[in-house]
C-alpha positions as CSV (number, residue, x, y, z in Angstrom):
1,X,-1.3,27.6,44.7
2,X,-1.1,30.9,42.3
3,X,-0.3,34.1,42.7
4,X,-0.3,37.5,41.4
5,X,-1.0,40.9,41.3
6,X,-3.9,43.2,40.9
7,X,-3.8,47.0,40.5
8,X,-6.1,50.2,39.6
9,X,-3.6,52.0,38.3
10,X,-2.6,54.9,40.8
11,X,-1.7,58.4,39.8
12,X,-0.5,61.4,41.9
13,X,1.9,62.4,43.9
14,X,4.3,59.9,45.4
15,X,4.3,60.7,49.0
16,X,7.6,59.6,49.7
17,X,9.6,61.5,47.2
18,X,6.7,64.3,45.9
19,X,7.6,63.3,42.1
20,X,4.4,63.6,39.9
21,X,2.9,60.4,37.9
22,X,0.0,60.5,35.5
23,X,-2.0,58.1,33.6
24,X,0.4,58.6,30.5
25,X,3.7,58.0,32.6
26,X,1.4,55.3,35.3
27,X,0.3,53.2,32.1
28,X,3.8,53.0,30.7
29,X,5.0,52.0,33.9
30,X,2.3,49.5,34.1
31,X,3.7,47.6,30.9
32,X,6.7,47.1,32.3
33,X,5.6,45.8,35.9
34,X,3.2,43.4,34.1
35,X,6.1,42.1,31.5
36,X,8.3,41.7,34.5
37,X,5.2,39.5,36.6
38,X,5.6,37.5,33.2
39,X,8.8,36.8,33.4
40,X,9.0,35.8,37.3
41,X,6.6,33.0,36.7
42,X,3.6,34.9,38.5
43,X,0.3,33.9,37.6
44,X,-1.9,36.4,36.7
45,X,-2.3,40.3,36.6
46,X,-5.1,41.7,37.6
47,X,-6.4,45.4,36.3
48,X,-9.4,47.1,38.2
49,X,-11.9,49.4,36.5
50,X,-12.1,53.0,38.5
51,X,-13.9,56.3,37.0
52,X,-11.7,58.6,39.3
53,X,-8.8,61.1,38.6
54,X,-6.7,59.0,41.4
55,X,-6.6,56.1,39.0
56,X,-5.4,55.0,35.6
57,X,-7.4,52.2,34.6
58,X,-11.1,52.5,33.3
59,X,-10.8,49.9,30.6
60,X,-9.1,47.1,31.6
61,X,-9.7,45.1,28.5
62,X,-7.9,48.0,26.7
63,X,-4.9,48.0,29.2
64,X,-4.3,44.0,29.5
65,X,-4.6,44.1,25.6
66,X,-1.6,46.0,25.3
67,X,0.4,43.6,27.6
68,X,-1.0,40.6,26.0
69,X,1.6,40.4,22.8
70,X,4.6,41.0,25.5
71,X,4.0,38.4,27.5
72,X,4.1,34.5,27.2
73,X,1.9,33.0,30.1
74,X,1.0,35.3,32.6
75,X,-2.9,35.3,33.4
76,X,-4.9,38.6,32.0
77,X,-7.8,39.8,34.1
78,X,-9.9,42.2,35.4
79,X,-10.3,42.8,38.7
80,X,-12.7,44.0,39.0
81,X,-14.8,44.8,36.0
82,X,-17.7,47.0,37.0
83,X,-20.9,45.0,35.4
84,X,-23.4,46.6,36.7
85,X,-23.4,49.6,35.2
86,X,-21.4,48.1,31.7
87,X,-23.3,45.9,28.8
88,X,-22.3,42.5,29.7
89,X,-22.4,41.9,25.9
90,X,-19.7,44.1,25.4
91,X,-17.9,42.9,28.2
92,X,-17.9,39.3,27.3
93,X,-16.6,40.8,23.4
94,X,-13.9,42.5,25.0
95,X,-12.3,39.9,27.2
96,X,-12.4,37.2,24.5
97,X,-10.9,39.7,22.4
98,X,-8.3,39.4,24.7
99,X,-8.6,36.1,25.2
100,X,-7.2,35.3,21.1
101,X,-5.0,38.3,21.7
102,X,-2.9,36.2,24.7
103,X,-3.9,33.1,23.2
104,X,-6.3,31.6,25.6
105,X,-4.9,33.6,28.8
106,X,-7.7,36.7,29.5
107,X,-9.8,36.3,32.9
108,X,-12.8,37.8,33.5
109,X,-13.8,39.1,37.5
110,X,-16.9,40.5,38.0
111,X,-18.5,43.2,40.4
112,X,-20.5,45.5,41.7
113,X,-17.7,48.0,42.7
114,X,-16.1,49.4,45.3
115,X,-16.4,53.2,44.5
116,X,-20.3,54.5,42.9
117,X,-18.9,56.8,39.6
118,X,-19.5,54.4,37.5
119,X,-23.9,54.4,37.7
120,X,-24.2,58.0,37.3
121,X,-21.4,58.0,34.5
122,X,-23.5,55.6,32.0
123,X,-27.0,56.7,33.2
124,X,-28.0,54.5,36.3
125,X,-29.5,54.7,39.8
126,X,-28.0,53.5,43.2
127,X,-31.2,52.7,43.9
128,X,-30.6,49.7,41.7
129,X,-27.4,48.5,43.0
130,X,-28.4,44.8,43.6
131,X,-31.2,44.6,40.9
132,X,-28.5,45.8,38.1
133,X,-25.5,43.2,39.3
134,X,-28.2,40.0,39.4
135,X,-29.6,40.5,36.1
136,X,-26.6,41.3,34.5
137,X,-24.6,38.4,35.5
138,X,-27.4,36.4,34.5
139,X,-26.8,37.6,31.2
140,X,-23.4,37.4,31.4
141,X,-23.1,33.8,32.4
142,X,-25.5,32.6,29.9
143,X,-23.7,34.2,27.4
144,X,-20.5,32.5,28.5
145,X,-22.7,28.9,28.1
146,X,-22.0,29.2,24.4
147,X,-23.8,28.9,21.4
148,X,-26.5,31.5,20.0
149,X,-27.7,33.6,22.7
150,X,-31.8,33.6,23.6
151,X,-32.1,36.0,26.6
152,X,-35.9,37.0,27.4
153,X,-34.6,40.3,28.6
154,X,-35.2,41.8,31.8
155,X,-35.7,45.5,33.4
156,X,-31.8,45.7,32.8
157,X,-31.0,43.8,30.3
158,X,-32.1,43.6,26.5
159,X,-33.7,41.0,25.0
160,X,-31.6,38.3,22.4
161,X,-33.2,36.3,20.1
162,X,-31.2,33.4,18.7
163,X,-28.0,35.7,18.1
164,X,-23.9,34.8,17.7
165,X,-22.0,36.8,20.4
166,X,-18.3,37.0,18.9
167,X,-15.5,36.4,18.6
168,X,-15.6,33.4,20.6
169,X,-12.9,32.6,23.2
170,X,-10.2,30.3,22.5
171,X,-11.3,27.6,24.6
172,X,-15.4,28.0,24.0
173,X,-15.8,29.9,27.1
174,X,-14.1,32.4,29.5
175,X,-13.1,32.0,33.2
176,X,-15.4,34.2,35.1
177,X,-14.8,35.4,38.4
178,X,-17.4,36.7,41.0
179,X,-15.7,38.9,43.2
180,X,-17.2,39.8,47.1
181,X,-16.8,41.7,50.2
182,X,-18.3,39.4,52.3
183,X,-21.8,38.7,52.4
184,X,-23.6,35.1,52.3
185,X,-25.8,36.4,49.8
186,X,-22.6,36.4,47.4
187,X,-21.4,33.0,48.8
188,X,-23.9,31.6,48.0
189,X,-24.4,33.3,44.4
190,X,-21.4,32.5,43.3
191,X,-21.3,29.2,44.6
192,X,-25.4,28.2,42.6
193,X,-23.5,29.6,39.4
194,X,-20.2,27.5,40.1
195,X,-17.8,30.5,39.7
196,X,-14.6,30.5,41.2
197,X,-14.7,33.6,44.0
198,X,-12.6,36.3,44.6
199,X,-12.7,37.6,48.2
200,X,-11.6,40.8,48.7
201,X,-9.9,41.0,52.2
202,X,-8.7,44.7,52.8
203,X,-9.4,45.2,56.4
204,X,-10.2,43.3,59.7
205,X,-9.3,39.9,60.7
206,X,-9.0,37.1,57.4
207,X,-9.9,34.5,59.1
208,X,-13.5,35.7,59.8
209,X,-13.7,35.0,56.1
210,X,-13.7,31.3,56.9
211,X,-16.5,30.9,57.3
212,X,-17.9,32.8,54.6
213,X,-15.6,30.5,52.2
214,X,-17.2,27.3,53.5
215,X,-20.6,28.5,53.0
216,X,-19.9,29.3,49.3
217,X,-18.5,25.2,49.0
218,X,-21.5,24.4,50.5
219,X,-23.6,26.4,48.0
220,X,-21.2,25.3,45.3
221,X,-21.5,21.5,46.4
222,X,-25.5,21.5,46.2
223,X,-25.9,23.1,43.0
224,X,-23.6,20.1,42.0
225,X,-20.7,23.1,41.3
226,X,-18.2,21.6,43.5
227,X,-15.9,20.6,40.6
228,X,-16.0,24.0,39.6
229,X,-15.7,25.9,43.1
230,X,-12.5,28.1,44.1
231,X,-11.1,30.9,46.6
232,X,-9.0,33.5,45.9
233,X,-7.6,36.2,48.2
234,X,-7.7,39.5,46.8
235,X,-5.3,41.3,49.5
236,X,-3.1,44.7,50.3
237,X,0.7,44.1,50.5
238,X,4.1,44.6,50.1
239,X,6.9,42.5,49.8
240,X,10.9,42.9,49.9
241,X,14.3,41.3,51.0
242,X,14.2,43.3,54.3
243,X,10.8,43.4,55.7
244,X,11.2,46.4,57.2
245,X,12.1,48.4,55.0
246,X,9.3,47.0,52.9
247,X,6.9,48.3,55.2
248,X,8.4,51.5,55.5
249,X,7.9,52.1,51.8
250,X,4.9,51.0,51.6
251,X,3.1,52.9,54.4
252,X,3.0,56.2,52.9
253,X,1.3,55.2,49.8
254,X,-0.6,53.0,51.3
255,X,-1.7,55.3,54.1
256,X,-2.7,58.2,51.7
257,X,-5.8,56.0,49.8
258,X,-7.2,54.8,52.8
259,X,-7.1,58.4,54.0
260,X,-8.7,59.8,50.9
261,X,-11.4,56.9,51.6
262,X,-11.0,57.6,54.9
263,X,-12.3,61.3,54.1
264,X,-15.2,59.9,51.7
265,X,-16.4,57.4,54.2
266,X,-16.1,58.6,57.7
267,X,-13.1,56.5,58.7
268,X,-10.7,58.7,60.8
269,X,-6.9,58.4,59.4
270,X,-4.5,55.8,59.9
271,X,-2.0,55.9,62.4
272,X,1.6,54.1,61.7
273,X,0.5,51.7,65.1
274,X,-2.3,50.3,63.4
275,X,-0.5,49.9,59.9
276,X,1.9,47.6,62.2
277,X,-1.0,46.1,63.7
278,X,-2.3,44.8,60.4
279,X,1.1,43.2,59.0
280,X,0.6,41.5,62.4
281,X,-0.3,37.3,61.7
282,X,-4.0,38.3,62.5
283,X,-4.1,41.7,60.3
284,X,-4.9,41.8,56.5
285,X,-2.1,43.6,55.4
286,X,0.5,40.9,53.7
287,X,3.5,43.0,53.8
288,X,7.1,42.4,54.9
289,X,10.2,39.9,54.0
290,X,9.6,36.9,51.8
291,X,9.5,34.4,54.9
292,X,7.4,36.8,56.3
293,X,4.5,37.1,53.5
294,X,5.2,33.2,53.1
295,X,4.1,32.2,56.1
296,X,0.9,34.3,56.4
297,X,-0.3,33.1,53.9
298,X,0.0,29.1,54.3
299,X,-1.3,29.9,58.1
300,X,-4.4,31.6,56.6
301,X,-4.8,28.6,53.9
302,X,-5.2,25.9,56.9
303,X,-8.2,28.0,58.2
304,X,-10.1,29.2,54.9
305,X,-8.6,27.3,52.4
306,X,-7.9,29.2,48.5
307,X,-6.6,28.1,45.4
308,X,-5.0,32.0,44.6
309,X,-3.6,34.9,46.2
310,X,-3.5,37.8,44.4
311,X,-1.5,40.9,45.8
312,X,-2.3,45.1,45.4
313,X,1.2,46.0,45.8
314,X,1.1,49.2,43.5
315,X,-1.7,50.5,46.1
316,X,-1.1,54.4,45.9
317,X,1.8,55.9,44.5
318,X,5.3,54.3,44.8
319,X,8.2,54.8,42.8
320,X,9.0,52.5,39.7
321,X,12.1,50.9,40.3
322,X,10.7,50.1,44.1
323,X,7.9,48.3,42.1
324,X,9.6,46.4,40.3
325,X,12.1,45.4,42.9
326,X,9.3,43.6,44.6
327,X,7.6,42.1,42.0
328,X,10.7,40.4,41.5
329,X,11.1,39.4,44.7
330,X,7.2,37.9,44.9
331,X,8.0,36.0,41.9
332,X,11.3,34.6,42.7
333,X,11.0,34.2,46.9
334,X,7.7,33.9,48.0
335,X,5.9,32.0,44.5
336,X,8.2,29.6,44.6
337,X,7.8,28.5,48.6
338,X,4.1,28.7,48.2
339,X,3.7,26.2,45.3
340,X,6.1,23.9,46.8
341,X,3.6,23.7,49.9
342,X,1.2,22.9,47.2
């Protein structure tokens, strides 16, 4: 089994300790935390594409590129990139840029987006959400197929007549990730195309998402994908040596974004009883000691079954050194228990 790390790239205010972090100071950090994931033997790092002032990150090409000559084998990737409302094109460019950068190690995950700035940013409607993510990754995918590109175009896309797209990846051909909430219209999407799948899991009981996993096999299976097919979790957590004190610094970061979406959305605040409630074995927070983290997540593979776990530890603002603490001890505890179960 792998695992990583994802992140957006928080600024603000560290609730905890009120010291101040912008996108300057956030993206230094950043460097360091993904050299240090690297150098623990995690798997991949994973940079999500925001238009907000809360976050760092709106190009993650840009940002893994920078991390890709000071590190050795760690997995690049986005996570997500925003296609539908971005040039898929351009975005195929970009991450095989990356790709020779790291020498063969940039991933591509694909999305429509958690958060709408994006579509009003580069000139499109909501009313198009589904239309603009469909054709798009049509595009996308057959530009990942290789060779010169004939697209017929399409209300979103332009056409392409017998035309290069460059450079090419190291290995002919990017790994491309289709990431979902939920929905058996993206099972089974992502399954017809044979993508591996990225389930996002930030709330509510994981193991309804058993389900959901099976059903993108199936799809995967009868488009003769099945080769092809795998699950990742794309989860909230925290780890450290004492679990509770690993849940008490993670709480107040952690609390303050799903407030502030909380706010946006109509969800009412979250109370420390319900934070506990999630780290419970049936919750979708993954945080505590490295037993702890360990075992929730070979329980959950029994039931849905995944190939990768990758973690949002740096959810919010929390101090450096914290970070970094933690990502040691997910690369040095828990990895190593978790590929031994195989």
């Amino acid at each position: 089994m792998e695992i990583g790390l994802y992140t957006f790239g928080d600024v603000g205010t560290d609730p905890a300790t009120g010291a101040k972090v912008n996108a300057h100071q956030r993206l230094k950090n950043l460097m360091e935390e993904i050299e240090l994931a690297d150098q623990v033997g995690l798997d991949v790092f994973g940079l999500g594409e925001h238009h907000r002032p809360n976050y760092a990150i709106s190009a993650p090409a840009t940002v893994l590129a920078g991390a890709a000559r000071s590190t050795k084998s760690i997995r690049l990737s986005s996570a997500v990139s925003v296609l539908s409302s971005d040039d898929p094109v351009r975005v195929y460019q970009q991450f095989a840029t990356l790709d020779n950068l790291s020498d063969g190690r940039a991933e591509l995950m694909v999305g429509r987006g958690s958060f709408i700035e994006s579509f009003p940013l580069f000139g499109y409607d909501l009313k198009d959400y589904d239309a603009l993510f469909e054709e798009k990754l049509a595009m996308l995918m057959a530009i990942n197929d290789g060779g010169a590109l004939n697209w017929p175009g399409t209300e979103f896309t332009q056409k392409v007549e017998g035309l290069g797209v460059y450079p090419e990846p190291v290995k002919g051909n990017l790994p491309i990730w289709i990431a979902a909430g939920g929905t058996p219209q993206s099972m089974v999407r992502a399954g017809a195309y044979g993508a591996p799948l990225a389930l996002a899991i930030i709330g509510g009981q994981p193991r309804r998402f058993a389900p959901l996993a099976d059903l993108y096999r199936r799809a995967a299976e009868q488009a003769e994908n099945a080769d092809t097919a795998r699950v990742s979790l794309n989860v909230h957590g925290f780890v450290g040596e004492d679990g509770k004190r690993a849940a008490d610094l993670f709480f107040p970061a952690q609390k303050a974004v799903m407030d502030q979406i909380g706010r946006e959305r109509g969800w009412p605040p979250q109370s420390r009883a319900q934070y506990d409630a999630s780290m419970s074995p049936e919750g979708a927070l993954f945080v505590g000691s490295p037993a702890q983290v360990t075992d929730k997540i070979l329980s959950l593979k029994e039931d849905i079954g995944f190939d990768r776990v990758t973690m949002q530890m740096a959810i919010g603002v929390i101090d450096h050194a914290e970070m970094m603490k933690a990502i040691e001890v997910l690369g040095t505890k828990v990895a190593p228990e978790l590929r031994k179960a195989g």
